[in-house]
C-alpha positions in Angstrom: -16.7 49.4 -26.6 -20.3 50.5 -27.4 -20.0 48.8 -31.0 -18.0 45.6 -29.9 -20.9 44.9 -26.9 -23.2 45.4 -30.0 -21.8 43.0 -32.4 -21.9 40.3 -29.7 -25.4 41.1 -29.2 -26.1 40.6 -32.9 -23.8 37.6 -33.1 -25.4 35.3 -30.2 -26.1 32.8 -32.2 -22.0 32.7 -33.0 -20.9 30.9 -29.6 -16.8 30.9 -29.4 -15.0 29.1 -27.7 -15.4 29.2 -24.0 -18.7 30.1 -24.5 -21.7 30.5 -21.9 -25.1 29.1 -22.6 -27.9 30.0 -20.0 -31.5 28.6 -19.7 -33.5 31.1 -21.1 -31.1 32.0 -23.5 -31.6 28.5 -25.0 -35.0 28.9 -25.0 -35.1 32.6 -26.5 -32.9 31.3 -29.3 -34.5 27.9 -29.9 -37.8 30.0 -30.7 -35.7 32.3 -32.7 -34.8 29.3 -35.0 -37.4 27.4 -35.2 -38.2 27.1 -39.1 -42.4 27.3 -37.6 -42.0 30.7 -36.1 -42.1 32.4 -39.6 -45.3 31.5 -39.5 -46.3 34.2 -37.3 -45.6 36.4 -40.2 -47.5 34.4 -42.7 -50.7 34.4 -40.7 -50.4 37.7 -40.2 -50.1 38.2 -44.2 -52.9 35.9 -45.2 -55.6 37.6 -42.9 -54.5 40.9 -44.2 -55.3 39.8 -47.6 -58.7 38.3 -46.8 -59.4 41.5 -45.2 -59.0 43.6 -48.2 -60.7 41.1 -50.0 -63.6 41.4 -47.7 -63.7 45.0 -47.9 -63.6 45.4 -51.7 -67.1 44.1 -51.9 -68.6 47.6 -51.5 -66.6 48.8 -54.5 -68.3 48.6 -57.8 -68.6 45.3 -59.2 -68.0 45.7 -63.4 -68.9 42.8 -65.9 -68.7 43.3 -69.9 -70.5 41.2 -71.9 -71.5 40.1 -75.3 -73.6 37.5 -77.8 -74.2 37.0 -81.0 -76.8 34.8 -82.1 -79.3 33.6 -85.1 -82.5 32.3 -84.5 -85.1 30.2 -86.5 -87.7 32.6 -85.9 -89.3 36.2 -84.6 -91.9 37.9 -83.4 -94.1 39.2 -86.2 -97.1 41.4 -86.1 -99.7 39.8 -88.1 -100.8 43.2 -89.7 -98.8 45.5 -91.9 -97.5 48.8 -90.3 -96.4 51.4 -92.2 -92.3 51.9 -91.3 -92.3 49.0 -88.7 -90.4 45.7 -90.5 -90.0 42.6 -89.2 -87.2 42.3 -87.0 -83.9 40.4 -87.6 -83.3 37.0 -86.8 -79.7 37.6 -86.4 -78.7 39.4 -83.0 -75.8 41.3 -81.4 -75.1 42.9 -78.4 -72.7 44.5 -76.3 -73.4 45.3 -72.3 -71.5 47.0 -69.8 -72.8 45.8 -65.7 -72.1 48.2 -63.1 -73.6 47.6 -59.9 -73.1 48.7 -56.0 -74.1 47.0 -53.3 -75.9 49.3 -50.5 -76.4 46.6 -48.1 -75.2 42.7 -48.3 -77.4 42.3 -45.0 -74.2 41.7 -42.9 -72.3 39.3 -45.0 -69.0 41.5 -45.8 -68.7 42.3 -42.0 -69.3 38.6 -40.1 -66.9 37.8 -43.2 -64.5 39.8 -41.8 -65.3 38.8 -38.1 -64.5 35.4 -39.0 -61.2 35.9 -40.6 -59.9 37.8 -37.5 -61.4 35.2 -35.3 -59.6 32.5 -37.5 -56.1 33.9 -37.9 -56.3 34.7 -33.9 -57.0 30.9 -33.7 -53.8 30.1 -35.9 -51.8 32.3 -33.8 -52.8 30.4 -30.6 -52.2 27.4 -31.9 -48.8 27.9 -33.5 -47.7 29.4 -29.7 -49.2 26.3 -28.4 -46.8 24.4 -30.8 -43.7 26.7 -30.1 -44.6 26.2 -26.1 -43.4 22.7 -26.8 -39.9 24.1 -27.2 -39.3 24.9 -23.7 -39.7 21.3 -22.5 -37.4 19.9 -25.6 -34.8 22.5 -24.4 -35.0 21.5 -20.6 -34.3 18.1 -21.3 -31.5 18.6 -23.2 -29.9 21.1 -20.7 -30.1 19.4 -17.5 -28.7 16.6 -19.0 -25.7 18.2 -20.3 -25.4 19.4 -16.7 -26.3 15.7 -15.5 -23.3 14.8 -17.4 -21.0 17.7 -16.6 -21.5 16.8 -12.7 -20.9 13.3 -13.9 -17.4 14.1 -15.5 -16.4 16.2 -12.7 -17.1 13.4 -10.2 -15.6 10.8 -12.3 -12.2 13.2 -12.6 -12.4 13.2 -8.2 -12.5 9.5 -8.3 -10.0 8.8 -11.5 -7.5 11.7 -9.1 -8.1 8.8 -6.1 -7.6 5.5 -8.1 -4.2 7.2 -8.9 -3.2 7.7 -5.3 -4.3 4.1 -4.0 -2.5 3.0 -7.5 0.7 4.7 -5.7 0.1 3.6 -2.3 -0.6 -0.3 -3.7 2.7 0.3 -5.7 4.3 1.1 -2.5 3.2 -1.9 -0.8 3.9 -4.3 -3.4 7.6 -2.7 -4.0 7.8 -3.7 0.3 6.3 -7.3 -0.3 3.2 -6.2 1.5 1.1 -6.4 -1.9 1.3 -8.7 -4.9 0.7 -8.3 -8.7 -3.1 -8.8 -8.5 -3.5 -6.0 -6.1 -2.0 -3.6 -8.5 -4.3 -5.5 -11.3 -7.1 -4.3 -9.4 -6.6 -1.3 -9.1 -5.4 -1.3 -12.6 -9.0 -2.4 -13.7 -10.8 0.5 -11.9 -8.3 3.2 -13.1 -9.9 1.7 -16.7 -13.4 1.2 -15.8 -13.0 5.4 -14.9 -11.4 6.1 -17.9 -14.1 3.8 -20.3 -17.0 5.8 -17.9 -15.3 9.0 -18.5 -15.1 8.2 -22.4 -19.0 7.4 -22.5 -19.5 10.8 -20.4 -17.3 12.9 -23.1 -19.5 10.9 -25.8 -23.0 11.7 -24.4 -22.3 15.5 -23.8 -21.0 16.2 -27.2 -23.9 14.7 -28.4 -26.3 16.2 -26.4 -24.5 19.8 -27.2 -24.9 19.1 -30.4 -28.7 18.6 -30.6 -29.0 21.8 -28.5 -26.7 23.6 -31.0 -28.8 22.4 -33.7 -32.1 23.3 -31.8 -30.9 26.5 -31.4 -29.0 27.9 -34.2 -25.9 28.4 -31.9 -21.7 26.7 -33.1 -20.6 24.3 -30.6 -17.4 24.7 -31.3 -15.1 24.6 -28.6 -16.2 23.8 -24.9 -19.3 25.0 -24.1 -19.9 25.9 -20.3 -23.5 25.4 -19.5 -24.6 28.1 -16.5 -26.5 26.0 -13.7 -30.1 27.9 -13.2 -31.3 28.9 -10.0 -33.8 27.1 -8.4 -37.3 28.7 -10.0 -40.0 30.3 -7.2 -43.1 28.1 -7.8 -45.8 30.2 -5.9 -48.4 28.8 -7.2 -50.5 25.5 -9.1 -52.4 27.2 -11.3 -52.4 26.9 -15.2 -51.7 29.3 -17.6 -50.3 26.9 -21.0 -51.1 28.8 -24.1 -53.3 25.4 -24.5 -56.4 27.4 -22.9 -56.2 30.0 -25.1 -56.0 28.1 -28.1 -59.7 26.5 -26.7 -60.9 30.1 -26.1 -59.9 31.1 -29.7 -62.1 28.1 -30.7 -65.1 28.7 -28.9 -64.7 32.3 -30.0 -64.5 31.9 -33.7 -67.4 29.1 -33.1 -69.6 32.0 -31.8 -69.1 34.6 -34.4 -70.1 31.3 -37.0 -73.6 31.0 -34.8 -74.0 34.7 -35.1 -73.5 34.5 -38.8 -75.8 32.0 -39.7 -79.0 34.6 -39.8 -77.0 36.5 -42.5 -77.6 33.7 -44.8 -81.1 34.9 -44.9 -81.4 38.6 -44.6 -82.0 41.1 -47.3 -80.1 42.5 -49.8 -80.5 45.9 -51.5 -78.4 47.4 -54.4 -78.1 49.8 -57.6 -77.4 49.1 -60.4 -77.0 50.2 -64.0 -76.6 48.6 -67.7 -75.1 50.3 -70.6 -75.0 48.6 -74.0 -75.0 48.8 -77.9 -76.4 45.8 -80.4 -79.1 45.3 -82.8 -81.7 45.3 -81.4 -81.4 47.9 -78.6 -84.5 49.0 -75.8 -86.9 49.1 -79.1 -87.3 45.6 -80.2 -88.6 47.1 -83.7 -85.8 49.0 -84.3 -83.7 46.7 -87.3 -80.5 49.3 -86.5 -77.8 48.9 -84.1 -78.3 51.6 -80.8 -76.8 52.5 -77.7 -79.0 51.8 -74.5 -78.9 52.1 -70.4 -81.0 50.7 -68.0 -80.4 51.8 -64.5 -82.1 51.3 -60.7 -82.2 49.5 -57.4 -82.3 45.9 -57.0 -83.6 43.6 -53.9 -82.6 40.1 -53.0 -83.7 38.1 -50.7 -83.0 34.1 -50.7 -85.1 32.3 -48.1 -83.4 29.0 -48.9 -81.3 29.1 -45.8 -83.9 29.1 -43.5 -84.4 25.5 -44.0 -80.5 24.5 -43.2 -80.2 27.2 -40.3 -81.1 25.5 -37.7 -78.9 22.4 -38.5 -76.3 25.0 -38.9 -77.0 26.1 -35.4 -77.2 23.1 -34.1 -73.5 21.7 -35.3 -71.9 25.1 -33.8 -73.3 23.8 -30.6 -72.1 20.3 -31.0 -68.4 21.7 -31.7 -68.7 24.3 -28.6 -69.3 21.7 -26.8 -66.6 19.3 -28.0 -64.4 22.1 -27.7 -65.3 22.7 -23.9 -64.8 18.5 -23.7 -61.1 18.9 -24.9 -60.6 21.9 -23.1 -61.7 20.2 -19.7 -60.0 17.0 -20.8 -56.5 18.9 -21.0 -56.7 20.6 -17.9 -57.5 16.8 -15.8 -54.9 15.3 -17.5 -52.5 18.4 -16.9 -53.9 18.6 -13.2 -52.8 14.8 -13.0 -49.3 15.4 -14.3 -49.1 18.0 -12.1 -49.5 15.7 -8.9 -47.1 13.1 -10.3 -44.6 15.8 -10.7 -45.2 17.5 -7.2 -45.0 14.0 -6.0 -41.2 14.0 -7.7 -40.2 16.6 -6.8 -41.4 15.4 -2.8 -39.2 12.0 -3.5 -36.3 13.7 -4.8 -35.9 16.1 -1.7 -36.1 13.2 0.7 -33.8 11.4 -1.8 -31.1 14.5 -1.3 -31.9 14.7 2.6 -29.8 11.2 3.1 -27.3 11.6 0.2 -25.3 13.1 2.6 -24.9 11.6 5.4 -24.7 7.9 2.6 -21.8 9.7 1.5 -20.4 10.5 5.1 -20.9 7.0 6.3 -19.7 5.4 2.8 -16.4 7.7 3.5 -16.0 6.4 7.1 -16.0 2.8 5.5 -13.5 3.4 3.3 -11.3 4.8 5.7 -11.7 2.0 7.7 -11.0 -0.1 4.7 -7.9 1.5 3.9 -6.3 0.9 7.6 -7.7 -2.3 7.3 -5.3 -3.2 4.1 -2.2 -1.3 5.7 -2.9 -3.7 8.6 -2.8 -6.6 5.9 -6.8 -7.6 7.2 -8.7 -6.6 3.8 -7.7 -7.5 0.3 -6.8 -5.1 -2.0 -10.2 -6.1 -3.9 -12.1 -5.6 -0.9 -11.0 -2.2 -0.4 -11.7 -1.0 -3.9 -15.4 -2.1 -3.6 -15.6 0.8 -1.2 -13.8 3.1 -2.9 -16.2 2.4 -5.8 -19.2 2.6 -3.3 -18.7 5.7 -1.7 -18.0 7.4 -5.7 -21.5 5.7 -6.9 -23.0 7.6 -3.3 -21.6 10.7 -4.9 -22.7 10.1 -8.4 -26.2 9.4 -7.0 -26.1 12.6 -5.2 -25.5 14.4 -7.8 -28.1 12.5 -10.4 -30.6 13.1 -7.4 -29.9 17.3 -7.1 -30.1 17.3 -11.4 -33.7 15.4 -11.3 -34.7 17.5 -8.4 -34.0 20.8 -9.9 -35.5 19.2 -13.3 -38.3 18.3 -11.9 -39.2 21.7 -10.4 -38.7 23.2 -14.5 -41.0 20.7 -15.5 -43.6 21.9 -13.1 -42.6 25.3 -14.5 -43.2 24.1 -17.8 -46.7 22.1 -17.0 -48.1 25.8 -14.8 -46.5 28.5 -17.4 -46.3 30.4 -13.9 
């Protein structure tokens, strides 16, 4: 039993026949198959990299090099030493470059700094795109169920035309009905069954597109599982959105901070090996082996005349960051009314849908003793069948956009 329960878990995305699809499941498997969540993994690979990159400039840095060359004309001494000749005017050379850096004055680390800061970014803002998910989900659930309560009404009322089709039938076989009675009720059994075909139609593809969305067969008839109303306690926002702005404004931060290591010091050894003609002695006419070897400062002041612009751009995009940032949460804050406003209209909505029904079910009894009584057309009669089913159908349209209207609010808080 252990490894049958096991398999099913594995095999979720495998739905049967008769299957079961929840909410959240939808949602946990939709992010499962969504082709963009790999990146999570590719993000996580490419920072890696530049890290060890990063770090690898402390290692010894090796460069071999060589020349050959002839020139016109050398250095001569204009008096005659004995054992020093005139030196060659064709030249060779072989060096190997070693050097170590002691101090880059900060560069590897803000390097380093920055790549974190900028894959944390592309983490926030790929879970600001896979957020999106939960709201493409939602809509396509509730409206399966929209169309599941739709089918089961339009069933009820089909199940009703038949019995008045009878009771007609029965009246017209004791003269108390004629042919266009029965036409009528004819026409309305049809009108169901077209309504019922464009029901069927909808929900298979709707299923579909939520099959496709989340990786699961919809084979067979799936049962979608009505959710429970969801407990919102509370209005405020917590959308991976802000996050995203705070990765921003911190990755703009550590750039500020890194400017001054554009112009700081650096120190290093370094040492020179090589072999040509001529070597360290520029008299020597022989090929030799030489080394030169010792510390070496840099120090480029160019930057100093661009930091400040630098700076001054990292402000500009702070503060066009804290713009968007503010802009999102007034426009969220003003979806958030409209919706709280919804879901307001929709409760009074479902308030009267009941006692609409009740009263739409009184007149249709009425209507029915009317016609036995032979003082209401057979027409007449089915206009208030047909009204009290489109009371129920509006009932149930009204509970679907109230309960999707409180998952949207869901959806707009995170809460």
């Amino acid at each position: 039993m252990k490894l049958i329960f096991t398999l099913a878990l594995m095999g979720g995305c495998f739905c049967p026949a008769g299957a079961q699809w929840t909410l959240d499941s939808c949602r946990e498997k939709a992010l499962a198959n969504y082709p963009q969540v790999r990146q999570y993994d590719l993000i996580r690979k490419s920072s890696e990299y530049t890290l060890s990159n990063a770090g690898k400039a402390y290692l010894p840095q090796v460069s071999l090099s060589g020349k050959a060359s002839y020139q016109t004309d050398v250095t001569r001494i204009p008096v005659d030493i004995p054992g020093v000749r005139e030196m060659n005017k064709d030249q060779y050379g072989l060096t190997l470059d070693v050097s170590q850096s002691l101090w880059d004055g900060g560069v590897t680390h803000s390097k380093k700094k920055i790549e974190q800061a900028s894959a944390y970014l592309s983490k926030q803002q790929l879970e600001v795109e896979l957020y999106a998910l939960n709201d493409r989900v939602n809509q396509l659930y509730f409206g399966i169920l929209l169309l599941d309560a739709k089918r089961e009404q339009n069933k009820l009322l089909q199940e009703e035309l038949q019995r008045n089709y009878e009771r007609v039938n029965s009246l017209f076989r004791n003269g108390m009905a004629n042919a266009a009675d029965l036409d009528a009720v004819r026409v309305e059994q049809l009108k169901a069954i077209q309504q019922e075909t464009q029901l069927v139609s909808g929900r298979t593809a709707y299923v579909e597109m939520l099959a496709h969305l989340t990786g699961q067969q919809s084979t067979g008839e799936v049962t979608l599982v009505k959710p429970e109303e969801p407990l919102l306690t509370s209005d405020e926002i917590h959308r991976p959105e802000l996050s995203f702005f705070e990765a921003q404004q911190q990755l703009l931060n550590i750039q500020r901070e890194s400017v001054k290591v554009g112009y700081m010091p650096k120190f290093g050894l370094f040492i020179t090996g090589g072999y040509g003609r001529p070597g360290l002695n520029m008299l020597d006419r022989d090929f030799s082996p030489y080394a030169i070897g010792g510390i070496r400062l840099s120090w480029n002041f160019g930057s100093l005349y661009t930091s400040k612009n630098e700076r001054r751009l990292i402000e500009t995009s702070l503060q066009n960051t804290w713009v968007q940032r503010e802009t999102f949460l007034f426009n969220t804050e003003m979806e958030l009314s409209r919706q709280q406003q919804e879901i307001r209209k929709n409760k009074d909505l479902l308030e009267y849908d009941d006692e609409i029904i009740r009263l739409r079910e009184n007149v249709k009894r009425s209507a029915e003793a009317k016609v036995a009584n032979g003082m209401m057309t057979i027409t007449d009669w089915m206009e208030k069948v047909t009204d009290e089913s489109l009371a129920r159908q509006e009932k149930i349209q009204h509970e679907m956009e109230y309960l999707l209207s409180m998952y949207n609010k869901k959806y707009t808080t995170n809460n």
